[in-house]
C-alpha positions as semicolon CSV with decimal commas, in nm:
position;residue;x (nm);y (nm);z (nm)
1;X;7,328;27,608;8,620
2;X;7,210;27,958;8,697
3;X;6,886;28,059;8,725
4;X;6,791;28,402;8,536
5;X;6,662;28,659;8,780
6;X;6,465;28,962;8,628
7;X;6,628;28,975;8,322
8;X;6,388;29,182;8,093
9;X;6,416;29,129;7,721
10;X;6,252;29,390;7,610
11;X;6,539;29,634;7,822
12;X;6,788;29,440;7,635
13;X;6,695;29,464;7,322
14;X;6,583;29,840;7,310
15;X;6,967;29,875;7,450
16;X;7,140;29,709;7,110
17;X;6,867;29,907;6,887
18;X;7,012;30,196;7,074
19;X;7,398;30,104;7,033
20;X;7,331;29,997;6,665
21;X;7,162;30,343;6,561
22;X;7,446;30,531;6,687
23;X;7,734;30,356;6,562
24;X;7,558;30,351;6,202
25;X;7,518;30,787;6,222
26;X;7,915;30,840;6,357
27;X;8,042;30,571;6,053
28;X;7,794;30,816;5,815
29;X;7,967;31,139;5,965
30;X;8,327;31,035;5,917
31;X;8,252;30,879;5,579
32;X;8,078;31,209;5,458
33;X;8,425;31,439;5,400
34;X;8,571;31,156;5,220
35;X;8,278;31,101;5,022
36;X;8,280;31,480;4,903
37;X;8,680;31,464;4,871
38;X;8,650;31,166;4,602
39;X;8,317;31,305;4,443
40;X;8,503;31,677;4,366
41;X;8,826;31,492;4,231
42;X;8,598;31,321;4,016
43;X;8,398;31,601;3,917
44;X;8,750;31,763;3,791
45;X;8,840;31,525;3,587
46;X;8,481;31,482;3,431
47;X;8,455;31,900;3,383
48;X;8,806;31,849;3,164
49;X;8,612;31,554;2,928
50;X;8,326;31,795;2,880
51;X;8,540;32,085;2,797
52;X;8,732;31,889;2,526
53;X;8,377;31,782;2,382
54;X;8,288;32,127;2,352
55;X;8,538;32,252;2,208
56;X;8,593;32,036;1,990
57;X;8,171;32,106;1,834
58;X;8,304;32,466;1,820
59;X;8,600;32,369;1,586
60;X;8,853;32,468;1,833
61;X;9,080;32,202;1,740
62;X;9,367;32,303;1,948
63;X;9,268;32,380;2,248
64;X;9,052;32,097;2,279
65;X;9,398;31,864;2,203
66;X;9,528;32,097;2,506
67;X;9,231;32,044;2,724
68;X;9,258;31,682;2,630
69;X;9,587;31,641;2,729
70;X;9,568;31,824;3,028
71;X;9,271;31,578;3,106
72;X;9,514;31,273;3,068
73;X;9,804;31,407;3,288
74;X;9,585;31,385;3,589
75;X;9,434;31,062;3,483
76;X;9,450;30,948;3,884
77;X;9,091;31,166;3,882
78;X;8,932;30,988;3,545
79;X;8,687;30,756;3,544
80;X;8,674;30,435;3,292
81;X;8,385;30,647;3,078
82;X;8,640;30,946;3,076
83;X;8,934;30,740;2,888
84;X;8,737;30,605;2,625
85;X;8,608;30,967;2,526
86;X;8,925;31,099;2,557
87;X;9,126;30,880;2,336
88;X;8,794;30,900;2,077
89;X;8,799;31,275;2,057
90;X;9,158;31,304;2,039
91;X;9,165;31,077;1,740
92;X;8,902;31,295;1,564
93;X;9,089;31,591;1,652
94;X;9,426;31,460;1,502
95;X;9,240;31,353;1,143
96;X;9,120;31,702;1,131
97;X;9,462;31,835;1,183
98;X;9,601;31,598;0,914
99;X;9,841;31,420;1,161
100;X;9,685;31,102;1,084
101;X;9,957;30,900;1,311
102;X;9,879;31,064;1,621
103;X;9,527;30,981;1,534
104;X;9,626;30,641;1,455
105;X;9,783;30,617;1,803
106;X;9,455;30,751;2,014
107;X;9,214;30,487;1,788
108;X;9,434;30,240;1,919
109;X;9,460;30,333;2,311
110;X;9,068;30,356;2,251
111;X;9,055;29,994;2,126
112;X;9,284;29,875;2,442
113;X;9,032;29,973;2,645
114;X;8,755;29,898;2,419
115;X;8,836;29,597;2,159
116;X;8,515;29,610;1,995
117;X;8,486;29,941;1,942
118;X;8,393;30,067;1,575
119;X;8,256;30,391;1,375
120;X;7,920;30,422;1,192
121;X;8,017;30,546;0,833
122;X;7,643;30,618;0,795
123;X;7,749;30,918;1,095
124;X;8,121;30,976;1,089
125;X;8,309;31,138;0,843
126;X;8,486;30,854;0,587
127;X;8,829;31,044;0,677
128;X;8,800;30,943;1,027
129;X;8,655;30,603;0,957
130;X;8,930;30,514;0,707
131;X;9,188;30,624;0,995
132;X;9,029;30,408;1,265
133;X;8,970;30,137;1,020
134;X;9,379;30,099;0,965
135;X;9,418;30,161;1,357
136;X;9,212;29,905;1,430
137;X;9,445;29,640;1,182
138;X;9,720;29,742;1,350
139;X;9,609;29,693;1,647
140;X;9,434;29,353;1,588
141;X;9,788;29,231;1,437
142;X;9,966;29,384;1,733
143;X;9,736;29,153;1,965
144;X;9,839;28,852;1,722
145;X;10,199;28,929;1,773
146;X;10,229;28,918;2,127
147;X;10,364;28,673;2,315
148;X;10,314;28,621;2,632
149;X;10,044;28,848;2,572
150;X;10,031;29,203;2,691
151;X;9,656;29,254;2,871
152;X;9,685;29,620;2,830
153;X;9,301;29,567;2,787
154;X;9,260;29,553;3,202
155;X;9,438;29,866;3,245
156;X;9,148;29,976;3,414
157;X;9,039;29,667;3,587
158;X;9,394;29,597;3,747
159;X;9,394;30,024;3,889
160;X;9,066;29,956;3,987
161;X;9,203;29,626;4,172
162;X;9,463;29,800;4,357
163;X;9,233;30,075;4,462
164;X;8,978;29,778;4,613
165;X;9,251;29,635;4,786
166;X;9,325;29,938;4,982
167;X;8,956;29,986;5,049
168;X;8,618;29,769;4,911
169;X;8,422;30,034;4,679
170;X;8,723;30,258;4,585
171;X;8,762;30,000;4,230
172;X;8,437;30,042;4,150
173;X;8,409;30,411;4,158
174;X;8,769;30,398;3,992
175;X;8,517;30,251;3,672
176;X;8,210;30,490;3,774
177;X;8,054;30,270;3,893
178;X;7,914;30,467;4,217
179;X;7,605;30,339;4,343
180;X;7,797;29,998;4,406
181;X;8,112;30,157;4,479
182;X;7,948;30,375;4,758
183;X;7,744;30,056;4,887
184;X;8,030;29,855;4,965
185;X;8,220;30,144;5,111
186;X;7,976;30,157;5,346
187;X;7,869;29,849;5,358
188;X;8,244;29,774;5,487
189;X;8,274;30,063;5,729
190;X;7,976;29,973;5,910
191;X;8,110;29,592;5,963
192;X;8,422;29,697;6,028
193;X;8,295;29,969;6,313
194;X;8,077;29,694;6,447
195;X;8,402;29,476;6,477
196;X;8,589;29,761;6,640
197;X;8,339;29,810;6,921
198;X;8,252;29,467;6,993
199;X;8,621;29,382;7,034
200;X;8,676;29,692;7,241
201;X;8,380;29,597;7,445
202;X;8,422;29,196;7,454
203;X;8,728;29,175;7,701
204;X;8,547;29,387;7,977
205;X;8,214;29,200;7,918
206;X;8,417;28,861;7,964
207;X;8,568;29,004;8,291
208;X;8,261;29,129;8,395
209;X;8,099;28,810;8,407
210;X;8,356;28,596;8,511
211;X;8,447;28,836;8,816
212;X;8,009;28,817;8,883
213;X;7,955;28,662;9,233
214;X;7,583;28,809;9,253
215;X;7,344;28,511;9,073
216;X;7,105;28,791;9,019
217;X;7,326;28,974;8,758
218;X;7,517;28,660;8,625
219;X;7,253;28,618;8,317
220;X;7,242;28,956;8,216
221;X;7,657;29,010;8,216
222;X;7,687;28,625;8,032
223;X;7,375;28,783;7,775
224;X;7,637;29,054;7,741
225;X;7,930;28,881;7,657
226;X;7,817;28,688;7,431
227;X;7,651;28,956;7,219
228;X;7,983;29,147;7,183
229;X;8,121;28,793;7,156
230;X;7,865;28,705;6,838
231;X;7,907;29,036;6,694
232;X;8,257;29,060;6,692
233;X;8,274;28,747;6,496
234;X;7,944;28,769;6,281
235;X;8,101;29,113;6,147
236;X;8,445;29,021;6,100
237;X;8,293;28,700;5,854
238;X;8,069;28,966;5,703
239;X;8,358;29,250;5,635
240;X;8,616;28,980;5,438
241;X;8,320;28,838;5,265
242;X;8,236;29,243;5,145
243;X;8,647;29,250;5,074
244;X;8,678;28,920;4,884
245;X;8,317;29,036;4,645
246;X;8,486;29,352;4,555
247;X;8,802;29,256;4,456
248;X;8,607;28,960;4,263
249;X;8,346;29,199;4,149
250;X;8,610;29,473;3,977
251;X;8,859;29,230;3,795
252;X;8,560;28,987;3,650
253;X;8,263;29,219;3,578
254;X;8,418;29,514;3,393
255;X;8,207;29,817;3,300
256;X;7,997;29,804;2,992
257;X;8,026;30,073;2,788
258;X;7,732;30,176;2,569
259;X;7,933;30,184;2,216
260;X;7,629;30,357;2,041
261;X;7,691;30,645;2,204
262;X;7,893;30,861;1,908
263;X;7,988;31,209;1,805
264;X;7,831;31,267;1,466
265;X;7,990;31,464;1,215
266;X;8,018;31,579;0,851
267;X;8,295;31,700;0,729
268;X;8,347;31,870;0,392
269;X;8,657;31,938;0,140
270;X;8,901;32,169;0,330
271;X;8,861;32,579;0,282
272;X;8,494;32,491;0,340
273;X;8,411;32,553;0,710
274;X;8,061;32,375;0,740
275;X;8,057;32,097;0,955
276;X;7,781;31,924;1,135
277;X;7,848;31,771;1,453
278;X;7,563;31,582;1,696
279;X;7,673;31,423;2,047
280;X;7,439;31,122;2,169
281;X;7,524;31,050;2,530
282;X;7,354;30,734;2,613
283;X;7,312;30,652;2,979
């Protein structure tokens, strides 16, 4: 066996502090632009949800069915939140323009997403409950009809699993869920750039020490190896364990939505234009 010759651990250790800080601030630099890239999409699609909210309190009816709309057609930039309102608002908006099967229709993409989703009548006008109230029977006997069952109900959950397969994090921002979306995005780029250098550093390391004649240097180049040797596996385990818990994570633990966030309203006999209307947007 070789003996160690003045091998000092403190050296070695302040070198692998060293290597680990930098690697952690490049993986931070080249995540930032795509971080901002996916946060402004976002932010689009969010703006258009807003809009249709306010326009809608302003008794624009119209334009906030356009704004709606428009809002849907680039549904890649939605988040889970984002549908729900959507569908919602354009289901008030279609009882207030007396096409009461449109409105039928949004009530019932709301409840896909949503199954036990209902309307205070102490709050909402009895027009729009009495709409969602036959939306919701139809689309409680649609669910009883089907067979094999359609799980239109995961719409989100299976997007957000083919987003997390691409890349751990990018399902759960896909349901807005960001602060564990962002975490495992990182979480997996760090692993994964630890895995990168290790394996780009573990051949020449090997070499290194098996070419070693000198006893004095043969601990230090083994000490080495089999740090790149450790890391490389240790952060490969690490990275599909981060992969597996986010694909797990997005198709069994769904968003919770908070259903008692609603748009209040009162709505009076037509020709009359008064009409109360208080949002509650519960965190």
């Amino acid at each position: 066996m070789v003996n160690r010759i003045d091998f000092n651990p403190k050296n070695y250790w302040l070198a692998a502090l060293v290597f680990i800080r930098r690697l952690i601030l490049s993986i931070i630099m080249l995540a930032i632009p795509f971080t901002c890239s996916t946060a402004s999409a976002q932010t689009a699609g969010s703006e258009l949800v807003v809009e249709t909210i306010l326009l809608y309190d302003e008794g624009r009816f119209e334009e906030a069915e356009l704004t709606a709309l428009r809002a849907l057609a680039i549904s890649q930039n939605l988040q889970y939140t984002d549908y729900v309102r959507l569908h919602r608002i354009l289901g008030f908006i279609y009882v207030v323009l007396q096409d009461n099967e449109k409105a039928k229709q949004q009530f019932i993409k709301w409840l896909e997403y949503e199954p036990g989703a209902r309307l205070d009548p102490l709050y909402i006008s009895p027009k729009i409950t009495s709409v969602f109230d036959e939306a919701k029977k139809e689309f409680l006997k649609r669910k009883e009809r089907k067979s094999p069952p359609e799980y239109k109900t995961m719409t989100v959950q299976h997007s957000a699993f083919k987003r997390s397969l691409l890349f751990p994090g990018l399902g759960q921002l896909h349901t807005d869920n960001k602060i564990k979306g962002y975490s495992l995005i990182a979480s997996e780029a760090v692993l994964l750039g630890t895995f990168i250098y290790c394996q780009l550093n573990y051949d020449k390391a090997r070499d290194d020490y098996m070419n070693e004649t000198n006893p004095s240097r043969m601990q230090d180049l083994y000490d080495e190896y089999n740090l790149y040797y450790r890391g490389r596996n240790v952060s490969l385990i690490l990275a599909a364990g981060v992969y597996i818990y986010s694909l797990f994570d997005v198709m069994y633990f769904p968003p919770e939505i908070d259903n008692n966030s609603e748009t209040l309203s009162l709505s009076l006999q037509p020709g009359m234009p008064c009409r109360l209307t208080l949002n509650i947007n519960l965190p």
